[in-house]
C-alpha positions, 0 to 999 in steps of 0.5 A, spaced: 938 585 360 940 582 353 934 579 348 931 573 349 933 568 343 927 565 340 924 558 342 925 553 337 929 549 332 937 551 330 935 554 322 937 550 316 942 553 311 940 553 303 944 545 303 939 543 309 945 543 315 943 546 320 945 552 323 948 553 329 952 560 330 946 564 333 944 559 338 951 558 340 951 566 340 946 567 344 948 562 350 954 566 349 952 573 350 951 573 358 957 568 359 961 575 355 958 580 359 959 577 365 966 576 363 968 569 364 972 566 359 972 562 353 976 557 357 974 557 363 972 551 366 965 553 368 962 556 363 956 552 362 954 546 365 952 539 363 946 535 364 944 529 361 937 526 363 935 519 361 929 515 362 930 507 363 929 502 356 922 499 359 920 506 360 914 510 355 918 514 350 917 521 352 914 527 347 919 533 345 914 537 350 914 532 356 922 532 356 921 540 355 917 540 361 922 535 364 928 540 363 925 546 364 923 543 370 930 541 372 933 548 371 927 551 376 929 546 381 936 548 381 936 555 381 939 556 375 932 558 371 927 559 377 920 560 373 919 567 372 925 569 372 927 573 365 935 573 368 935 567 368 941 563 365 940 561 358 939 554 356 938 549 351 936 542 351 938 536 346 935 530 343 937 525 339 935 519 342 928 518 345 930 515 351 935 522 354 935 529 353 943 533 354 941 541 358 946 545 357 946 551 361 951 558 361 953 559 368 952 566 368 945 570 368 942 574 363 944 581 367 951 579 367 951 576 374 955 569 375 949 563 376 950 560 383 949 552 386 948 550 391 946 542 392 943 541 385 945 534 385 940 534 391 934 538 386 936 534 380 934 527 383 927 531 387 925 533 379 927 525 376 923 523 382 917 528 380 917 526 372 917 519 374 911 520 378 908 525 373 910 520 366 909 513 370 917 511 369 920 507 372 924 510 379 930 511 381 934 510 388 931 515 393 935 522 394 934 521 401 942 522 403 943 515 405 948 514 400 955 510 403 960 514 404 962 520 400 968 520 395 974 523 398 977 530 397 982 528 391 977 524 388 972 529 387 977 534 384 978 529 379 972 529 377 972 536 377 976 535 372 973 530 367 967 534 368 970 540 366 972 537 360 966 534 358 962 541 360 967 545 356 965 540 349 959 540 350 958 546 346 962 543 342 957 537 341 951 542 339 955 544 333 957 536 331 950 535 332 948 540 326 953 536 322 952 529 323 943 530 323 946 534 315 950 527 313 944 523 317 939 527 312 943 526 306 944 519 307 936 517 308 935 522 302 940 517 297 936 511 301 930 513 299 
């Protein structure tokens, strides 16, 4: 079993830009024990959680919660389960949260889904009753017709693009939260 990173922050180099190496390497890490490549196209998966505008703005534990919540239900982090795949969840914005999750577990297996997108609208359904927000269409799979074969492949394939920059955007976060931070300081 690999160790457990520590919870928290990104630290910050010397100049205030915060760092990202070992935060990326430790989401890393089963993904190479498992074997899956740099360039496979599930190698993480990408999950943006958003509440309405007319929403209450929801603390940093209340969207943790949310998240974690959400891996639960998925399967990819079942509580309890110290193999679980890793995951991290980003803000910068009050009102949405970016979870990006490894899709291999700790002890080396590929993660496995199955009807995530079904979990994922139970547990909206859940933190909009627990954090009175708004609600959202049922998850009740009335829905009009499905998307045909070849439309879903190719939104396979936006989605593989967007999942595999998502650990991109964690490492142009750090940069553009330093140039953020440099730009208030010279404003103040």
């Amino acid at each position: 079993m690999l160790p457990v990173p520590a919870r928290g922050r990104a630290r910050t180099r010397g100049s205030g830009a915060r760092d990202f190496r070992e935060l990326i390497a430790a989401l890393d890490a089963p993904l190479e024990l498992a074997g899956i490549a740099k360039d496979h196209p599930r190698r993480v998966a990408h999950i943006i959680l958003s509440n309405h505008a007319d929403d209450p703005v929801l603390t940093d534990e209340q969207w943790g919660e949310i998240a974690a919540d959400m891996m639960h239900r998925t399967g990819l982090a079942p509580r309890g389960d110290d193999a679980a795949v890793r995951w991290v969840a980003v803000r910068h914005a009050d009102d949405h949260v970016h979870v990006v999750a490894t899709m291999a577990r700790q002890d080396g297996k590929r993660a496995a889904t199955h009807n995530e997108f079904y979990r994922l609208r139970e547990g909206a359904h859940a933190a909009e009753k627990k954090y009175g927000l708004r609600s959202t269409a049922p998850a009740d799979r009335t829905a009009g017709t499905r998307a045909t074969r070849a439309e879903q492949q190719n939104n396979g394939h936006e989605l593989a693009a967007v999942i595999s920059s998502a650990l991109i955007l964690i490492a142009a976060l750090g940069a553009w939260l330093a140039v953020r931070s440099r730009q208030q300081r010279r404003s103040a």
